[in-house]
C-alpha positions as CSV (number, residue, x, y, z in Angstrom):
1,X,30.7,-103.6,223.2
2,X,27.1,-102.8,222.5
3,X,24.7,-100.5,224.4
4,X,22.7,-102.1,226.5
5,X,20.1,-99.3,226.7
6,X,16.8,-100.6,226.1
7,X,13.2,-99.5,226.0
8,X,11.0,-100.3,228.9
9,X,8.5,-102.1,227.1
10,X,11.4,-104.6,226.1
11,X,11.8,-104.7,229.7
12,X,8.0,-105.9,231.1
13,X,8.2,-108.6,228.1
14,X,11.7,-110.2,229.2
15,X,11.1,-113.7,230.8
16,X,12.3,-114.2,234.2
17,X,15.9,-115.8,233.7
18,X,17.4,-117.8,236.5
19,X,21.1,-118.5,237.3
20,X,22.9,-120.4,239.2
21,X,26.4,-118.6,240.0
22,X,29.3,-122.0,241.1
23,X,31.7,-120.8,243.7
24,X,34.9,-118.8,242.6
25,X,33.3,-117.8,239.4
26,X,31.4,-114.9,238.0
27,X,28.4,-114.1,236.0
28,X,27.9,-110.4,233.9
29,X,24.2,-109.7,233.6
30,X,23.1,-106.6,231.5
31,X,19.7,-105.0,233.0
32,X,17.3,-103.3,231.1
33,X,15.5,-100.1,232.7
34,X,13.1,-101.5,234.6
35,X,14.3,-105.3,235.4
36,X,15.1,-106.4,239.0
37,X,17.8,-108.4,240.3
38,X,17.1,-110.9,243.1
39,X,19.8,-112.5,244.9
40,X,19.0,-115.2,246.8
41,X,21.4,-118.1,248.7
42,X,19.9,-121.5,249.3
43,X,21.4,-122.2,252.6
44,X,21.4,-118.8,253.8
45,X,25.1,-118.8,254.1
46,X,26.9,-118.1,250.8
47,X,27.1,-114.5,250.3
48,X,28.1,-113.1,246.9
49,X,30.4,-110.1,245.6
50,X,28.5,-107.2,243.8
51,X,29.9,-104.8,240.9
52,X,27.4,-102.6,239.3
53,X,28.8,-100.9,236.3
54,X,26.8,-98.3,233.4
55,X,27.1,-98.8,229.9
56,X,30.7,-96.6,229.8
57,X,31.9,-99.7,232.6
58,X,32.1,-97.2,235.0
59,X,31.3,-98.2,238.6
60,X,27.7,-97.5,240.4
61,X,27.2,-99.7,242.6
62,X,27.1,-97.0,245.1
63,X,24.1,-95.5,243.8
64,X,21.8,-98.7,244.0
65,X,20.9,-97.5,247.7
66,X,21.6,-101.2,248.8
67,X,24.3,-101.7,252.7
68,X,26.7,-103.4,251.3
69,X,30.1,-104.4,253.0
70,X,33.0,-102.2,251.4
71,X,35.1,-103.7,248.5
72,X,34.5,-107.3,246.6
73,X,37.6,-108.3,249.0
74,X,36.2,-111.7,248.4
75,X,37.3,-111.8,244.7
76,X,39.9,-109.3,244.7
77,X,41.6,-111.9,247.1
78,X,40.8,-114.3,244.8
79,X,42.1,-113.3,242.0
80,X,45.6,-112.3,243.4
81,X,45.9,-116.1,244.8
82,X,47.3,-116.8,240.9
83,X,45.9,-120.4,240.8
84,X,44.1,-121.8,238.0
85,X,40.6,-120.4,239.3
86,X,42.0,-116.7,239.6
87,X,44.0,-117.6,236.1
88,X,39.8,-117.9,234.8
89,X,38.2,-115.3,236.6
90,X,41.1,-113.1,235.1
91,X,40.5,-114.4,231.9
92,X,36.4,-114.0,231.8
93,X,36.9,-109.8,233.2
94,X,39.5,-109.9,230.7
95,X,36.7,-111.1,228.3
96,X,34.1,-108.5,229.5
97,X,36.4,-105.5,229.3
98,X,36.3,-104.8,232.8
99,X,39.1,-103.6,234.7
100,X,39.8,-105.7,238.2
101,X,40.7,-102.5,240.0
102,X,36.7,-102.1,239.8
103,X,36.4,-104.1,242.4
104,X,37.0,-101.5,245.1
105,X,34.3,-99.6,244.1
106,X,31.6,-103.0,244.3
107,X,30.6,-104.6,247.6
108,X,30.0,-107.4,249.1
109,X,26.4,-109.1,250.4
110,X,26.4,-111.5,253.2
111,X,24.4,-114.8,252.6
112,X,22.6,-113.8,256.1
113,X,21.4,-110.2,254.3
114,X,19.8,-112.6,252.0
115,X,17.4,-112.8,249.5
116,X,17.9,-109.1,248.1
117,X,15.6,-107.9,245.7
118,X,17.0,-104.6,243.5
């Protein structure tokens, strides 16, 4: 994998990028120092799972100083249901390097605790 350290300046000239995340699926986003995450959820309702790793894939979402509910039980739960959407969220961590066990050590955000800005 490559390092995904990069200088602040590259940082304040990085257009705002939006996604759109579909239910059951997942989305990798490497931040440079500097660059905020906002999670927002149109109807106020969907929440989303949150897994913050460093550049050695080593959990810290802990240290982002946000509440968050213990555990991405959401997608852990998922993924042990063994149907064709786990079989492809498997498949795209798989992809990414990133161990599933992980997940204990993300959180999850209620769509009520919504927008976040980080």
């Amino acid at each position: 994998m490559g390092s995904w350290h990069h200088s602040k300046q590259q940082a304040l000239e990085t257009p705002c990028r939006r996604y759109r995340i579909a239910g059951q699926h997942a989305l990798r986003l490497p931040l440079l120092p500097g660059e905020r995450l906002s999670i927002t959820s149109p109807d106020g309702e969907q929440g989303c799972d949150l897994l913050a790793l460093d550049q050695d894939n080593q959990a810290v979402t802990a240290s982002m100083g946000i509440a968050l509910q213990p555990s991405a039980a959401l997608t852990q739960r998922q993924l042990e249901q063994g149907n064709a959407a786990a079989k492809r969220l498997k498949a795209r961590f798989d992809s990414w390097q990133i161990d599933t066990e992980l997940l204990s050590q993300g959180g999850h955000i209620p769509g009520r605790q919504l927008p976040l800005e980080l």
